[in-house]
N, C-alpha and C positions, 0 to 999 in steps of 0.2 A: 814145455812151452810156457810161454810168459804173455801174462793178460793186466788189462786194468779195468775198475769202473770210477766213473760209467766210463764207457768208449768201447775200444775194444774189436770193435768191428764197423765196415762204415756209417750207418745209421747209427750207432752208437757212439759215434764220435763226434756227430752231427750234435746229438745230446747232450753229450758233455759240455761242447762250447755253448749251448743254451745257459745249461746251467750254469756254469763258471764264467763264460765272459761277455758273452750278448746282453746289451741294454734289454731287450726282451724278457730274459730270464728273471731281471729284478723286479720284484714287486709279485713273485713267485706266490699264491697259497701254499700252505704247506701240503695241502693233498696233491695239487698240483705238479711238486717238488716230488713228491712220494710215486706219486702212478709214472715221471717221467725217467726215475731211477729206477721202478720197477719193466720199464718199457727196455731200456737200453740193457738191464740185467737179460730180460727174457731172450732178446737177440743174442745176446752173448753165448747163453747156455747152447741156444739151438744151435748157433752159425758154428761158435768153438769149441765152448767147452765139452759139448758132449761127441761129437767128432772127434776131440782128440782124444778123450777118455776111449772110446771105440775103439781106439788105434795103438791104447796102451801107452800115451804118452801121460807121462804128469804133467799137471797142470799147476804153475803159481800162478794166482790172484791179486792184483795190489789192490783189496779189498773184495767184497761180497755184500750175501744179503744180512750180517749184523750191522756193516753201517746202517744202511737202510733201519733196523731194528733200532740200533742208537738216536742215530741222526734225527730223524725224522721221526719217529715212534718217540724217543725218551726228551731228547732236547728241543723239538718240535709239538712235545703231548699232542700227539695224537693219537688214536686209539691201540691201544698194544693187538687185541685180535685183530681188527682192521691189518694192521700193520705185516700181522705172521700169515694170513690170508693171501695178502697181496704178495708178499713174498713167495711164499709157497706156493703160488702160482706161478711168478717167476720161474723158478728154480727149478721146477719139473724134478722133485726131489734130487739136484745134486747137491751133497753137503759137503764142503770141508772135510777132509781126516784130520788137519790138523789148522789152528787159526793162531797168528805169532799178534800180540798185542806189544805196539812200540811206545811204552809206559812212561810219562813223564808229567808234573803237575803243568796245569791248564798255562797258568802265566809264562813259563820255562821254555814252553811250548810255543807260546808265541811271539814271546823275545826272539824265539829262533826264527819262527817265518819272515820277522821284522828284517831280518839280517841280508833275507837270502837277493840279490839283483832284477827281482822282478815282483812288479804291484800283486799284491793280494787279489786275490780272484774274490768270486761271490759269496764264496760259503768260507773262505779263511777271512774275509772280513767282518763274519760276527764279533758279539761279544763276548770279553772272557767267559763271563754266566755261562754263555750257550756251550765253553767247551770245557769245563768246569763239569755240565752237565754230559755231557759225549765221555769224557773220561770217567764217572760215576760207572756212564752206562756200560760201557767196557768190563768194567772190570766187576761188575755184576752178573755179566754176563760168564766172565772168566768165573767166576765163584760157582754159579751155576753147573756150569761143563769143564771140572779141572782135566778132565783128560782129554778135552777136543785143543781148549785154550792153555797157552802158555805164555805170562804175561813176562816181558822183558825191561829190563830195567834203560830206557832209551836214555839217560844223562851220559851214556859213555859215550866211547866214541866208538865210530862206524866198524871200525876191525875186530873191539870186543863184542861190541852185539853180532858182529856177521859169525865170528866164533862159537857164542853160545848158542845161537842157531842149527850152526852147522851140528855142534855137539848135540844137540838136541832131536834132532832129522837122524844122526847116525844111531842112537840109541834108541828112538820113538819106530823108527821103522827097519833094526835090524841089518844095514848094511846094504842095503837098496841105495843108500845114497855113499859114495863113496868120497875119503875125507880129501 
């Protein structure tokens, strides 16, 4: 099964559009920003994610609680324990087995959002700086846990990264996932 955050579920999607495109959402604190991704995390875990784990299904994530760690904690400075607390709360201990980081420098990065047919939301309209910092944070993160993270080289294109992916899922877990 297939999830994102925030969203995810209906209150959590309620969320989302706070944060990404409701006039509301702007002019956010950043704890404010923090407790309302940790809010929409925490529904998620209980309503799906841990349902479907129950159920023995996998479960992909288009992200989790390292944004959160990044986002908010590294490029936001706000407090790192604050931040793995509140998470951890969220999360009701489910972690990742395995977290795919889509690698690419800050500006490259947002040449490409410039491109795509639709306005920049809230948080893709920071500044480079801010994601300059988000990719720092990443990839310290990846430094940290080389065996949770595996960071991917995202300048290719869509077919090579889905490739070394797939290669990576087939050998990380043994043939559970089949090519």
């Amino acid at each position: 099964m297939t999830t994102r955050e925030p969203g995810g579920t209906p209150a959590g999607d309620e969320i989302r559009h706070l944060l990404q495109h409701a006039p509301q959402g702007h002019g956010l604190f950043p704890e404010a920003e923090l407790l309302l991704f940790a809010a929409s995390r925490a529904q998620l875990v209980r309503e799906v994610i841990l349902p479907g784990l129950a159920e023995a299904k996998v479960v992909v994530s288009d992200r989790f609680h390292d944004s959160t760690t990044v986002y908010q904690g590294l490029a936001r400075r706000l407090s790192a324990s604050q931040v793995a607390a509140i998470n951890s709360f969220a999360i009701d201990g489910s972690l990742p087995d395995i977290t795919f980081i889509l690698d690419m420098d800050a500006k490259e990065g947002l040449a490409r959002l410039h491109k795509r047919e639709r306005p920049a939301d809230r948080m893709e309209s920071e500044p480079p700086s801010f994601y300059e910092a988000v990719r720092e944070g990443y990839l310290q993160l990846a430094a940290g846990e080389p065996n949770r993270f595996k960071v991917i080289d995202a300048t290719r294109n869509e077919n090579e990264i889905a490739v070394e992916i797939q290669s990576i899922l087939l050998r990380t877990f043994h043939g559970f996932f089949t090519a």
